[in-house]
N, C-alpha and C positions, 0 to 999 in steps of 0.2 A: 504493500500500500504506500510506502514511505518513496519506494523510487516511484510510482505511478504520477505522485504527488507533482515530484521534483522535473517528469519529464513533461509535465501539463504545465507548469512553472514555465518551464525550459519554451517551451510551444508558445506561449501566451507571448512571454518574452521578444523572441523570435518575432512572432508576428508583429506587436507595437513596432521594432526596429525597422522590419521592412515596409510597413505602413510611412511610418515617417520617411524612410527615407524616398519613397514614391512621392510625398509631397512635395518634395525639394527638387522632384525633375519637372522639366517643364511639358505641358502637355496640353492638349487643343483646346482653346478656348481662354489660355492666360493672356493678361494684359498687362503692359508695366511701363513704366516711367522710369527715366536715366536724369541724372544732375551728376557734372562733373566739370575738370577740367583737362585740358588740353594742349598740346605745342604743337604748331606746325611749321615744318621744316621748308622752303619755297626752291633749296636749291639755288644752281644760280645759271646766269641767261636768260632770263625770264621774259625775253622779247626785244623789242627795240622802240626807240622814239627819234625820229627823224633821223635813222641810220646808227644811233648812238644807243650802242646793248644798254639795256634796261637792266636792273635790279631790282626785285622785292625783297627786304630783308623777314625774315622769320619772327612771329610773333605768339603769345599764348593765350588766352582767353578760358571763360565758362562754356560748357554745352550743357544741351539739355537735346530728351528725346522722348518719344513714347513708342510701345509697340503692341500687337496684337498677333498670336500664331491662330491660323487655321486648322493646323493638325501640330500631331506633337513633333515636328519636324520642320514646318516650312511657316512663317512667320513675314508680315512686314514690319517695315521701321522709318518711321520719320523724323529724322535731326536736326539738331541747327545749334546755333552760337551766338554768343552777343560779339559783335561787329571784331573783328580783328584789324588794328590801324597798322599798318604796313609802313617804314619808313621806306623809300623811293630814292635808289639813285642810277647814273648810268655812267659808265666810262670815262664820258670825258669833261663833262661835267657836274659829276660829283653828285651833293645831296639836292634834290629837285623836291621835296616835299613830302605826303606823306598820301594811303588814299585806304578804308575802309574799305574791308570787304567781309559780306554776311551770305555763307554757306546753306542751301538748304536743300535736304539730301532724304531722299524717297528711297527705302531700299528692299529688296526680297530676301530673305534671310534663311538658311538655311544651317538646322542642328541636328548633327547629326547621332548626339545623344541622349535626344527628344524622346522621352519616354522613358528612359530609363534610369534606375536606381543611381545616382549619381549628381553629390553636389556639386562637382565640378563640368560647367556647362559649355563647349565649347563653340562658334559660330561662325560661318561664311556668308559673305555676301554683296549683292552687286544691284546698282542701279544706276538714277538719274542723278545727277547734283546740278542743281542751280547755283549762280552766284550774283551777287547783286553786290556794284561797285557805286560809292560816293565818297564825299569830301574830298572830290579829285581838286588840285592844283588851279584858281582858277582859268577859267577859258579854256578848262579839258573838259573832255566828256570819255569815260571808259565803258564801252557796252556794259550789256549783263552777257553771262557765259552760260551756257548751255554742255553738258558733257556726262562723260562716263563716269562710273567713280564703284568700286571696291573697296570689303574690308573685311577685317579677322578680328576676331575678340574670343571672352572666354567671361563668361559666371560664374561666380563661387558662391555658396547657395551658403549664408552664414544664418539663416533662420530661412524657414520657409516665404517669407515674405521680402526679406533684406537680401542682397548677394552686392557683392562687391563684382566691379566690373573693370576690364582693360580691354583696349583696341588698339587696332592701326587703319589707319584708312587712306586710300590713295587716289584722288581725282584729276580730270581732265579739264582743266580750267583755258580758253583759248578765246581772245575778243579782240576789238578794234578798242585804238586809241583815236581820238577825234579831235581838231582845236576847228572852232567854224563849221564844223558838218563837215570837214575835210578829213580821211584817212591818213594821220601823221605815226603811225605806226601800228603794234600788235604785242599785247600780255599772251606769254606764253608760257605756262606755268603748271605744272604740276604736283602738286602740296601732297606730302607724306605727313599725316595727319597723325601722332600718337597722346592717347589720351584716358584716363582713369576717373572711375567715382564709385556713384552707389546707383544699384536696381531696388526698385522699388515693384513688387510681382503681387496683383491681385488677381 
């Protein structure tokens, strides 16, 4: 009777652990909220302005996000940041200014340990990124950009509802510089995006 006791113990046991830890994976129908922060690296050659290679120097900011999976695997994501101001300069002569730019980034996501037993969450994914340029130098006009943009991350599930989060992400940033409605060059730019906070998962 004493061992029967101990392996219905044992069972009960077992079972709460695997319960819980099925909470902690993500699965169709979660939704969740990202707050964090960020650095993006811009590289360099980033275009030109009247023949004179362009620079954007690298800067960091806040993000924030939300998302919703459809199944326990495939998920969207929508991102953004509070403006990132870029200082501006180019070869030959030097610092020209500075010009905001605010990211916003639609993405399909894909986990591929969706469903399963496991705090640790890890994620792919690819989509659109807008970008929306102001405070340009006056009597510029820098398009908006239109492009590709990818990224990697990972959840670590520290309560069912809380997970700490890290990414990298990389987009296609590419527009016209304008003075007068005139084409006086082209941002060419590619930003490696790496960035850290907290999931918020209901």
């Amino acid at each position: 009777m004493r061992n029967l006791k101990l392996i219905s113990a044992a069972v009960i046991t077992a079972g709460f652990a695997l319960a819980s830890q099925a909470a902690l994976a993500y699965n169709a129908g979660d939704a969740f909220v990202r707050g964090g922060y960020a650095k993006t690296d811009t590289g360099s050659g980033n275009g030109n302005v009247l023949g004179d290679e362009l620079n954007v120097q690298n800067e960091s900011g806040f993000t924030f996000g939300a998302g919703y999976l459809f199944t326990d695997k495939v998920g969207v994501e929508l991102n953004s940041s509070e403006k990132f101001e870029h200082q501006l300069n180019t070869a030959n002569a030097g610092d020209i200014g500075s010009i905001d730019r605010l990211p916003v980034n639609l993405l399909v996501n894909y986990y591929p340990l969706g469903g399963m037993d496991s705090r640790v969450q890890p994620y792919v994914g690819a989509g659109l990124n807008y970008t929306r340029f102001s405070g340009e130098p006056e009597n510029v006009d820098v398009k908006a950009s239109y492009g590709a943009i990818g990224q990697a991350g990972v959840d670590l599930a520290v309560t069912e509802n809380i997970l700490l989060n890290g990414y990298v992400s990389y987009a296609d940033v590419d527009t016209d510089v304008r003075v007068g409605g005139d084409t006086v060059g082209k941002v060419d730019m590619n930003p490696v995006t790496i960035g850290g906070g907290v999931t918020y998962r209901f």
